[in-house]
C-alpha positions as CSV (number, residue, x, y, z in Angstrom):
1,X,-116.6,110.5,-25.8
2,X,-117.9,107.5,-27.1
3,X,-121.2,105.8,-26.1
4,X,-119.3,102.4,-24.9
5,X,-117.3,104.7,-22.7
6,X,-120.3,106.3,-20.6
7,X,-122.4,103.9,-18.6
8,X,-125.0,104.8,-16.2
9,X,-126.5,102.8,-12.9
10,X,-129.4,104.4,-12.2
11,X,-132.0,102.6,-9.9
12,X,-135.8,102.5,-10.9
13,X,-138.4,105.0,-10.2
14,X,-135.7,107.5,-8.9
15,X,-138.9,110.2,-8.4
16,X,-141.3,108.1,-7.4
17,X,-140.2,108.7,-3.6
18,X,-142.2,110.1,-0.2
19,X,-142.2,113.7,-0.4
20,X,-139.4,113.8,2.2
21,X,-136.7,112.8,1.2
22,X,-137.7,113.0,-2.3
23,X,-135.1,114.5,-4.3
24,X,-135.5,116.3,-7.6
25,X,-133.4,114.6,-10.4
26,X,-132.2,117.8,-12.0
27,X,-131.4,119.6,-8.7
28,X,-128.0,117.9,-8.9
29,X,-127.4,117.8,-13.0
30,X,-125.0,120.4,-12.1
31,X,-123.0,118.1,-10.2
32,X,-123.3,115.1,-12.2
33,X,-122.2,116.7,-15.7
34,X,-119.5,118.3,-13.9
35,X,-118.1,114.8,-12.5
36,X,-118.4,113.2,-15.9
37,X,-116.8,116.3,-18.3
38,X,-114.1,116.9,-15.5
39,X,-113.1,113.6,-15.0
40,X,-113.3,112.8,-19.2
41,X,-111.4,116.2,-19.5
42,X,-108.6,114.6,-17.9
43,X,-108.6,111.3,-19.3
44,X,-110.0,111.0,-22.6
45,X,-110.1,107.2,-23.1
46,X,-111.0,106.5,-19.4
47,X,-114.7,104.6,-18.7
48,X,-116.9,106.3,-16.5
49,X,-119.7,104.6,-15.0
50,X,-122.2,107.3,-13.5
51,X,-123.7,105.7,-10.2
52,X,-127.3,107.2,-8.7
53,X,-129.1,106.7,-6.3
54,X,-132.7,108.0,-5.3
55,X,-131.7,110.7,-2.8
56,X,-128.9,112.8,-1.3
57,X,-129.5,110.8,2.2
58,X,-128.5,106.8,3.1
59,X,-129.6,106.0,-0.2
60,X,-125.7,107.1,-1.3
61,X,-124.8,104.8,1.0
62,X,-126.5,102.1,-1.1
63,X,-125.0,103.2,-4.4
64,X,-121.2,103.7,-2.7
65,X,-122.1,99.5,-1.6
66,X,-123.3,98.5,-4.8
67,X,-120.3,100.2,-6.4
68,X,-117.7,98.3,-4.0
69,X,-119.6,95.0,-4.1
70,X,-119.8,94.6,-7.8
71,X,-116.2,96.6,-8.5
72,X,-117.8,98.9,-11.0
73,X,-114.7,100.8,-11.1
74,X,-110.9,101.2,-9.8
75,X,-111.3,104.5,-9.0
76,X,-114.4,106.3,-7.7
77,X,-114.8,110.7,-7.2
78,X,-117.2,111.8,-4.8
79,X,-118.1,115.4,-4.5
80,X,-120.7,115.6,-1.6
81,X,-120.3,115.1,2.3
82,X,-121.3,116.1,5.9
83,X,-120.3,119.8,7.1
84,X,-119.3,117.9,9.8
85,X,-118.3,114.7,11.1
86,X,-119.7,114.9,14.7
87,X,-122.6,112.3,13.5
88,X,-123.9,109.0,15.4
89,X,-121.4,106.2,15.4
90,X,-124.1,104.2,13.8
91,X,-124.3,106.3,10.4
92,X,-121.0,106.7,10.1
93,X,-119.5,103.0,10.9
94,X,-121.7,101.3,8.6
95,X,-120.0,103.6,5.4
96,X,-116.6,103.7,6.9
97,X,-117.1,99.7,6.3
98,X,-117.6,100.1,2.7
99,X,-114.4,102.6,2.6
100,X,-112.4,100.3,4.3
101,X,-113.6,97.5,1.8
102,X,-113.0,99.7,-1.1
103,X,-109.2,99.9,0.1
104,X,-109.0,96.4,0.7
105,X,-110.5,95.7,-2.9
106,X,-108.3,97.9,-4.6
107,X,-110.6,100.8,-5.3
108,X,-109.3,104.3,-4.8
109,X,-111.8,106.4,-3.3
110,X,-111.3,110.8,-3.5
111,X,-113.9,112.8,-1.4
112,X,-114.0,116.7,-1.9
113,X,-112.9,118.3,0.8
114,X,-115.9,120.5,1.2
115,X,-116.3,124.4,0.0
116,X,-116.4,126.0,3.9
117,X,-113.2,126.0,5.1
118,X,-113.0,125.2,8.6
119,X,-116.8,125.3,8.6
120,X,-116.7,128.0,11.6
121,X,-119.3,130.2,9.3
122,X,-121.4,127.5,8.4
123,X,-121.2,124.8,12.1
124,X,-119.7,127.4,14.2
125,X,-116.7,125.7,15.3
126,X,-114.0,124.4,13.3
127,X,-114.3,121.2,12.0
128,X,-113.8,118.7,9.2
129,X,-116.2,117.5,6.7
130,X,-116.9,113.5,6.6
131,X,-116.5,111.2,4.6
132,X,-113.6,113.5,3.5
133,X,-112.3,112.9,7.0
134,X,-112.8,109.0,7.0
135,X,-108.9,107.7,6.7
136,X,-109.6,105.4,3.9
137,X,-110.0,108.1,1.4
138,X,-107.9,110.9,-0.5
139,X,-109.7,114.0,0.2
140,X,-109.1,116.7,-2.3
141,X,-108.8,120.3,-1.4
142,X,-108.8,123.0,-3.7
143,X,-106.5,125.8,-5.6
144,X,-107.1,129.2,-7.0
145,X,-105.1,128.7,-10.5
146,X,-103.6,131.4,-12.4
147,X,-102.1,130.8,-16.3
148,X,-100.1,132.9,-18.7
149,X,-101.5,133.1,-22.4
150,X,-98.5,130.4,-23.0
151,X,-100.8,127.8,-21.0
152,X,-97.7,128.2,-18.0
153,X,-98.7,128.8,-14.5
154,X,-98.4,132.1,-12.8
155,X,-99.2,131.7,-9.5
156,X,-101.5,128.8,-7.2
157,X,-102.5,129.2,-3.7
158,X,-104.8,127.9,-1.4
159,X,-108.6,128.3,-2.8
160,X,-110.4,130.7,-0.3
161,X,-112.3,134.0,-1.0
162,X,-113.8,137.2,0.7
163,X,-115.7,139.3,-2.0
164,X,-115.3,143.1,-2.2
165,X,-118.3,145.4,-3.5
166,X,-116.8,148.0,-6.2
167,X,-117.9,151.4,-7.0
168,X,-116.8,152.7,-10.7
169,X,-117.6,156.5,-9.7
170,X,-115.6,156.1,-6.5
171,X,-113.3,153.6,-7.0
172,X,-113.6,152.4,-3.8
173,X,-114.3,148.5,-2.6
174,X,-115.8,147.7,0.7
175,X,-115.5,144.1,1.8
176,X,-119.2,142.4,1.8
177,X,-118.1,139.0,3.3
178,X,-116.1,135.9,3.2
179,X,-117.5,133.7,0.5
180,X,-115.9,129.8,0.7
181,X,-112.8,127.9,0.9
182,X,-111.4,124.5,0.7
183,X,-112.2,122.4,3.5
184,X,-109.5,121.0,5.9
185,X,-108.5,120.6,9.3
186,X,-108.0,117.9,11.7
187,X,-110.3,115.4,13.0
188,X,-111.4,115.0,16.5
189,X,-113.3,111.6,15.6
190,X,-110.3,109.6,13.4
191,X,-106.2,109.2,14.7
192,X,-103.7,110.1,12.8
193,X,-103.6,107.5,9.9
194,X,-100.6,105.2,9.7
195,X,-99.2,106.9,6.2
196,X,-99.9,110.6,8.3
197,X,-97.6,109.6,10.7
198,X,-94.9,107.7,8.5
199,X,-94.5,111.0,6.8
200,X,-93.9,113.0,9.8
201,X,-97.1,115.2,10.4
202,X,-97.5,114.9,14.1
203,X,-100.7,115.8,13.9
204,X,-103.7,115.2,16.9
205,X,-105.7,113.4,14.0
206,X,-106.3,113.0,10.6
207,X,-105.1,115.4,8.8
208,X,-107.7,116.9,6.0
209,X,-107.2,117.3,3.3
210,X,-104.4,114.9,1.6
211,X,-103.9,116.4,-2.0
212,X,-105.6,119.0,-4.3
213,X,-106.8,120.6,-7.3
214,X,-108.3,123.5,-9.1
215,X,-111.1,124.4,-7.1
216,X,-111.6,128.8,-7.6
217,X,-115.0,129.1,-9.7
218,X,-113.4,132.6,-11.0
219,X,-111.3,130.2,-13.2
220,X,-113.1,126.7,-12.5
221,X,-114.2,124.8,-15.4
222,X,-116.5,125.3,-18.2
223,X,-119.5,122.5,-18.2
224,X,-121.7,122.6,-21.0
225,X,-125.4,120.8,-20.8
226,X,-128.9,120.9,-21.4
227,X,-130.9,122.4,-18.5
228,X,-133.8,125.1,-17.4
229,X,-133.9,128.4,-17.9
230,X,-136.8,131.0,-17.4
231,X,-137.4,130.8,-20.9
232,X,-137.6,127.4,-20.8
233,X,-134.9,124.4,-21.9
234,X,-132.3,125.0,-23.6
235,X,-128.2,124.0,-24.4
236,X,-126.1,126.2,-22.1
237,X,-122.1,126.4,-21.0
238,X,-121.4,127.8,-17.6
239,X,-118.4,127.9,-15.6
240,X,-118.8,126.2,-12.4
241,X,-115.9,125.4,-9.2
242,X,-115.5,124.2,-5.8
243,X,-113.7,121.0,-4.5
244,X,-116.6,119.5,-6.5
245,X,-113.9,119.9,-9.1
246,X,-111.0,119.5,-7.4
247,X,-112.0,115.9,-6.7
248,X,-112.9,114.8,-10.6
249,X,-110.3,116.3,-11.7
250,X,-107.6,114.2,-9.0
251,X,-109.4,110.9,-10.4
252,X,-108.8,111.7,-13.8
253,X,-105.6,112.4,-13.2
254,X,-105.1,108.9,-11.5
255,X,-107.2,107.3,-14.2
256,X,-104.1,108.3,-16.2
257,X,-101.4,106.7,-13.6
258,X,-103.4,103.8,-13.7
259,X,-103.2,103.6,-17.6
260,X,-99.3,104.2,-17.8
261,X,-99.0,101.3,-14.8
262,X,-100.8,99.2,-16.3
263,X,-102.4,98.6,-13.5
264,X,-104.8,100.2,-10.6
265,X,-103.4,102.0,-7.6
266,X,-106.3,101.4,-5.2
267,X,-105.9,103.0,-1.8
268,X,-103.6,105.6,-3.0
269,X,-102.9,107.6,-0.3
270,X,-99.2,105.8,1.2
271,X,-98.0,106.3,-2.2
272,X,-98.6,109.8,-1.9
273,X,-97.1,110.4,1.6
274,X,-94.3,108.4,0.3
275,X,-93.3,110.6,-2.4
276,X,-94.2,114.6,-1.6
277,X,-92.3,115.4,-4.6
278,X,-94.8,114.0,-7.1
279,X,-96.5,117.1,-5.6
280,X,-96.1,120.9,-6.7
281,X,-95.9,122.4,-3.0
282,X,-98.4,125.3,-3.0
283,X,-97.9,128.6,-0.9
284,X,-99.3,131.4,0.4
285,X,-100.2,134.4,-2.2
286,X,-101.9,137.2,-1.3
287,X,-104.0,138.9,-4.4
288,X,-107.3,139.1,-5.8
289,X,-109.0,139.6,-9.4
290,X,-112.0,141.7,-10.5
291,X,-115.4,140.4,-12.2
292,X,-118.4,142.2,-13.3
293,X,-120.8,140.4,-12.4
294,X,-125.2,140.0,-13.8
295,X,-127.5,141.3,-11.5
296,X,-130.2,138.5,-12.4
297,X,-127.2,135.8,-12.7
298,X,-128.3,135.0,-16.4
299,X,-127.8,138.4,-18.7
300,X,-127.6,141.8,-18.6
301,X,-131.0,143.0,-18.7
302,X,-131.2,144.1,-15.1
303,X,-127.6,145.6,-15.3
304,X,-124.4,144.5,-13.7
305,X,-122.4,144.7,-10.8
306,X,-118.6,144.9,-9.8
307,X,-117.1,142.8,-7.6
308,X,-113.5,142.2,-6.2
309,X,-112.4,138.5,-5.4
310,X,-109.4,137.6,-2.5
311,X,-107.5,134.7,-3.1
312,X,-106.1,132.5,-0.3
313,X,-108.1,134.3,2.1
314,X,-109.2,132.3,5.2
315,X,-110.3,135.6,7.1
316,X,-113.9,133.6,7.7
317,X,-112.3,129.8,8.6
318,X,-109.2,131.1,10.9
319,X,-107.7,127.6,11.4
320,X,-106.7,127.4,8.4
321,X,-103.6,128.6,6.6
322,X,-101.6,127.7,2.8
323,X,-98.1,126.9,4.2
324,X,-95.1,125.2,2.8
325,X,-95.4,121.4,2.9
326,X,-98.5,119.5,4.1
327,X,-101.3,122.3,4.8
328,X,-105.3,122.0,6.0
329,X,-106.1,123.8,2.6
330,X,-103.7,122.0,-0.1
331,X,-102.7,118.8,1.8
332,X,-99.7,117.9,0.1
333,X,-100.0,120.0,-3.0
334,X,-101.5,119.9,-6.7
335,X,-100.2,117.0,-9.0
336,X,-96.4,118.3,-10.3
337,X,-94.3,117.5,-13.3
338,X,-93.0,114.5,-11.7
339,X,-96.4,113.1,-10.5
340,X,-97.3,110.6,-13.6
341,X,-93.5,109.3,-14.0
342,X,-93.6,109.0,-9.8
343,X,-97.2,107.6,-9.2
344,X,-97.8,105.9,-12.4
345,X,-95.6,102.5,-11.9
């Protein structure tokens, strides 16, 4: 990446904030590297413009206005949202605004799904995250990816995961929990958008999510940056998931429709619905994979730990399911061979 191809927005004095909501400016470096080496991984000669803001609260409401007033970019990757989007009409309508101006401008906006499922073990009810619920955005759900030595695919399913603690003397695994998922469902607050319903869903509301993409940390994406460790600061790689991914990796992807067009798609999602077979239509597969894990999550000096990982297990968010065609986990499936010649004209 070149210099002129990274600009950052940042507002002034980004610490220098109240104590509540104050916001630590690498508690999300995670997050923000991940957006900007996904979303380059995918399209090399792209421009990204990283967009701040001074906390995780209505101050991203701010930076999502300043991004749609000024038209900093054509297409814009969010990875952060509400674990529900029961909320007061008077947070919500005020962003949905902005949304609805970004689709009227032109600007394609992609929300991550969220990383809960249906959020029953989180909320305790199913329900959809927001803004990935809002109807004027592609919300991204997430895969669990598996490739052949060749680079081919072997098998993608629906990203959600129970965990399995392994004895090597016994050879026994005894199920510990569900861990996370893609989010999806349907929403009680928005209707059925118009593209939804053109394409035959008959569903109570909107449907969540619309497309996805790699999402499984136990392949995810390996981030490399400068950040703390108990030793102090150094250069480190890690691997890191979640529809955090799932939704850079969808913009890039578009970033790279847009270039063979020749021009910006905006509002994206009646395209999609329009043509399902731009879309490899993931299924239901039932199978896990084993790690060995670090006790202290950095090295092996305190010793390690097995683990076994499900795949496309939704035993802790029961309304959902990976089904053929449009599903609450995989909408309408991962980007196919037919997605740039379909969506990029």
């Amino acid at each position: 990446m070149t210099p002129a191809q990274l600009v950052q927005v940042v507002p002034p004095g980004v610490y220098n904030r109240p104590q509540n909501p104050r916001q630590d400016p690498q508690g999300w470096y995670g997050e923000e590297t991940l957006d900007v080496e996904a979303v380059h991984g995918m399209a090399p000669a792209a421009k990204i413009v990283f967009v701040g803001a001074p906390n995780n609260y209505q101050d991203l409401d701010a930076a999502m206005n300043h991004v749609v007033d000024g038209h900093l970019a054509q297409i814009v990757t969010n990875s952060y949202g509400f674990n529900t989007e029961l909320l007061p009409a008077g947070f919500v309508k005020p962003f949905e605004d902005t949304l609805l101006q970004a689709a009227i401008e032109g600007i394609g906006v992609y929300f991550s799904s969220g990383d809960s499922g249906d959020e029953t073990s989180v909320a305790g009810f199913a329900t959809t995250d927001w803004p990935a619920s809002s109807p004027w955005v592609t919300a991204v759900g997430g895969t669990s990816l598996g490739i052949s030595s060749s680079k081919t695919r072997v098998l993608e399913t629906g990203w959600g995961t129970s965990t399995y603690s392994c004895s090597a003397t016994t050879q026994v695994c005894s199920r510990t929990g569900w861990l996370y998922g893609a989010g999806g469902g349907v929403s009680v607050v928005f209707a059925e958008p118009f593209y939804q319903q053109t394409a035959g869903l008959s569903l109570t509301g909107r449907g969540v999510p619309d497309v996805a993409a790699l999402a499984d940390p136990q392949t995810g994406l390996l981030i490399g940056q400068t950040q703390a460790f108990p030793n102090g600061a150094s250069y480190d790689e890690y691997r890191i998931g979640g529809t955090s991914l799932a939704s850079p990796i969808f913009a890039g992807l578009m970033a790279l429709a847009d270039q063979k067009a020749g021009h910006p798609h905006g509002f994206a999602n009646p395209l999609f619905y329009a043509n399902p077979s731009a879309f490899y239509d993931v299924t239901s597969i039932k199978t896990a994979v084993a790690r060995r894990n670090y006790v202290n999550g950095v090295d092996s000096t305190n010793g390690t730990v097995d683990r076994l990982r499900t795949l496309d297990d939704y035993s802790g968010s029961p309304t959902q399911h990976t089904n053929p065609g449009w599903d609450n986990v995989t909408g309408l499936g991962t980007p196919g061979s037919a997605f740039l010649s379909l969506i990029g004209q």
